[in-house]
N, C-alpha and C positions, 0 to 999 in steps of 0.2 A: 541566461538567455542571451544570444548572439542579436545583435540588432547593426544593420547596415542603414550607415546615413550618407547622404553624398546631394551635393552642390557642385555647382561649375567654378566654385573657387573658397574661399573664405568664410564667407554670409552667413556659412550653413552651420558654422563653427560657435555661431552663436545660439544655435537650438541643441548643440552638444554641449553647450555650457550648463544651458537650462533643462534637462535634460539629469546632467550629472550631479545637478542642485537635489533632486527629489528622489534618484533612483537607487538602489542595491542591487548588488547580485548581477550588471550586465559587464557582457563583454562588448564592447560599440566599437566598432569600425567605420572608420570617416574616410570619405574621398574627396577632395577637394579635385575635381575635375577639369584645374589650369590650363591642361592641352587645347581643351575643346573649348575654353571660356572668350567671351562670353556666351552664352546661351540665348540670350537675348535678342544677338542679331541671325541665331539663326529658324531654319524653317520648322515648321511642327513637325514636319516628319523627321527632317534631319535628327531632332530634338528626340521626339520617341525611340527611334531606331538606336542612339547615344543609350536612353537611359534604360531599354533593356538589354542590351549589350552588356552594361554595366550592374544589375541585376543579377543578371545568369553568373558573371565572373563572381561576386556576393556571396551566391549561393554555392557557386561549386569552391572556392576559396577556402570560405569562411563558417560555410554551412549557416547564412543565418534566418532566424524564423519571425523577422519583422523587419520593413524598411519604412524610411523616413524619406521625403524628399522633400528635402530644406529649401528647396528651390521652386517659388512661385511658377516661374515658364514651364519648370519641368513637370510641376504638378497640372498645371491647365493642357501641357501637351501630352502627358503619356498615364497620368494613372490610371484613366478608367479603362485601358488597355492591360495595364499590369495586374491590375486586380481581375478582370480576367483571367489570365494568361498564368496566374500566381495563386488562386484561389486559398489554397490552404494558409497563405503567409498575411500575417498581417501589412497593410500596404498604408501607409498615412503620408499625407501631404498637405500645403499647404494653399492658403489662399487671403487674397486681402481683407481685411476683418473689414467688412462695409458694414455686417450688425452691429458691433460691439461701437464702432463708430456713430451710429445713427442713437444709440442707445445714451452715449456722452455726450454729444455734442447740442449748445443751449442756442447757437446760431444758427442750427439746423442748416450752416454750410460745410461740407467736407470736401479735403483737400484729397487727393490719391498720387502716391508715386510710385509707378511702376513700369515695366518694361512693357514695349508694344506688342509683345507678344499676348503678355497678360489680360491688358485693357481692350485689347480688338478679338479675344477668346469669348466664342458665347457664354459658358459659364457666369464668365465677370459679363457682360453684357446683359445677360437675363435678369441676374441680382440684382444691375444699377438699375434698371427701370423699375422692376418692381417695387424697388425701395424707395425708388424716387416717387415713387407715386402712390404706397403705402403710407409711408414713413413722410411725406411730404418735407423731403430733403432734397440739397441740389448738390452735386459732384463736381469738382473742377479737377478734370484730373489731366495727371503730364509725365509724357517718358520722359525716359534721364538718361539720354542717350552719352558715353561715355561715364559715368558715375559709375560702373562696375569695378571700370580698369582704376582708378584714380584710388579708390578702396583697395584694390590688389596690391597696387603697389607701396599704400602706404603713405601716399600723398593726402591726408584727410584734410590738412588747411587749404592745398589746394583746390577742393572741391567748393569751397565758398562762393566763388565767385560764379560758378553755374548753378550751384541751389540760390543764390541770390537772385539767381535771373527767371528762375523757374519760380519761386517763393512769393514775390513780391507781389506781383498778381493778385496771387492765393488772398494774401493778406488785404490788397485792398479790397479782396470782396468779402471780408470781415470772415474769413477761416479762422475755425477756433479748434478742428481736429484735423491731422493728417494720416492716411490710411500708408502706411510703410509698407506695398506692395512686391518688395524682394529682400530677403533674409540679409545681404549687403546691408541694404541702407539704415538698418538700426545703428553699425558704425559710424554713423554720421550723424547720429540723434543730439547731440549737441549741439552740433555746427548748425543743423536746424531749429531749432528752442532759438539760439541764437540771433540768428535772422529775423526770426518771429517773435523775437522780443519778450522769449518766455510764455507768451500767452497762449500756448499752444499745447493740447493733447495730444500726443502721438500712438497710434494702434500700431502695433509688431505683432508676428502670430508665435515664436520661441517656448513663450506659458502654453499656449494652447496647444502646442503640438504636443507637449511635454505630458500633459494632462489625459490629453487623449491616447498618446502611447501608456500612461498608465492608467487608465482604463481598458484597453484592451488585453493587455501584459497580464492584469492580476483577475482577467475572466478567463484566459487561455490556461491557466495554472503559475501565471510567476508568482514566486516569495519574493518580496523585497528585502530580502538579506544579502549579507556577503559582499566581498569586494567587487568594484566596479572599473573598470581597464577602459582606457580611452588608447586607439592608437590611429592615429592619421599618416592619411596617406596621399601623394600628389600624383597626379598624370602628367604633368608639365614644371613650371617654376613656381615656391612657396614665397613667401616672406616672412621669415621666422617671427623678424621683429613685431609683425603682424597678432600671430598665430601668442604670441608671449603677451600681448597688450589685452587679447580677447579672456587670454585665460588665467591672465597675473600670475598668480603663485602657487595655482591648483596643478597637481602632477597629471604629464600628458608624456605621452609616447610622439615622436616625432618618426616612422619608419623609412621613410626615403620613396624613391617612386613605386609610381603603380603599374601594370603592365595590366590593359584591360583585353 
């Protein structure tokens, strides 16, 4: 089974980790989409019009018959377009785990970090009220304006000092979960425990995406046998050092650029 996964940079390289924990039998192609990164600051349409662009290339490429998009913004700005537009292909994507969140957390305050695109999306808008007033839970939540690039390059110490300024907050209004709103910022999951003094749960969505592509995989007809091929590909500049830190010692294909 051909499966295309792609992100505006890195982030997304952590749901191909997870991903390659549980699966056989796939062939995965990764786009880490650096040209166009972040995603974050740009427009929803901009945003769609990118990620079926990118899509179409996918499919005439690589022929594949499922996509992942590891990318929060990308998933609040173009899926329900793609599944449209893509009917027979499986389409998954991601979103901030505000259940699973609501579900953990014993202060019934939750923390969210994500890009403005994400948090000012009706999708995430519809959920936080509901839940906040289901669930009688309260949200504090905060973009992370530059924390994309600081992950790309590889800079993860230096990120402290802006999740310290965004964190603190959180903390003093006694946050005990944070919702991990873009596939990036799991790289940074220490440096936040850190901050927060260990006393913290952190939601990532990487298992769930994982889960539900297999689920859909072993209804469509896959066998989970057989070897499984990772090969990544960039539109812009990588950071190998990066790319070697996420996937330690597990064998990856590195191909060089992408031409979408």
């Amino acid at each position: 089974m051909n499966v295309g996964i792609f992100d505006s940079g890195l982030g997304g390289l952590s749901v191909v980790r997870e991903i390659s924990q549980s699966f056989k039998g796939l062939e995965i192609f990764y786009i880490a989409d650096t040209a166009y990164a972040p995603y974050g600051d740009k427009s929803e349409e901009n945003i769609l019009a990118r990620c079926i662009k990118i899509t179409h290339s996918l499919i005439k490429k690589h022929k594949i018959e499922a996509l992942v998009l590891a990318c929060n913004t990308a998933t609040s700005a173009a899926i329900r377009e793609l599944r449209i537009l893509f009917p027979s292909m499986i389409v998954i994507g991601c979103e901030p785990g505000l259940k699973p969140a609501c579900l953990l957390s014993k202060s019934s305050k939750i923390g969210v970090l994500a890009t403005s695109l994400t948090l000012n999306g009706k999708k995430y808008q519809d959920l936080e009220k509901e839940l906040s007033l289901s669930k009688n839970v309260s949200f504090f939540e905060q973009a992370c304006p530059g924390l994309v690039e600081k992950i790309e390059e590889g800079n993860i110490n230096k990120t402290k000092d802006m999740l310290t300024k965004w964190l603190l907050p959180m903390k003093n209004k006694n946050v005990d979960t944070i919702v991990l709103g873009c596939t990036h910022y799991s790289l940074v999951g220490e440096v936040i425990k850190q901050i927060m003094q260990y006393k913290i749960t952190l939601i990532e969505t990487s298992k769930a995406l994982a889960n539900r592509l297999m689920e859909l995989s072993l209804e469509s007809g896959h066998i989970n046998e057989g070897l499984l091929t990772i090969e990544i590909f960039y539109t812009g500049k990588i950071n190998i050092n990066m790319v070697n830190m996420i996937f330690k010692k597990q064998e990856k294909i590195i191909l060089g650029k992408y031409e979408i």
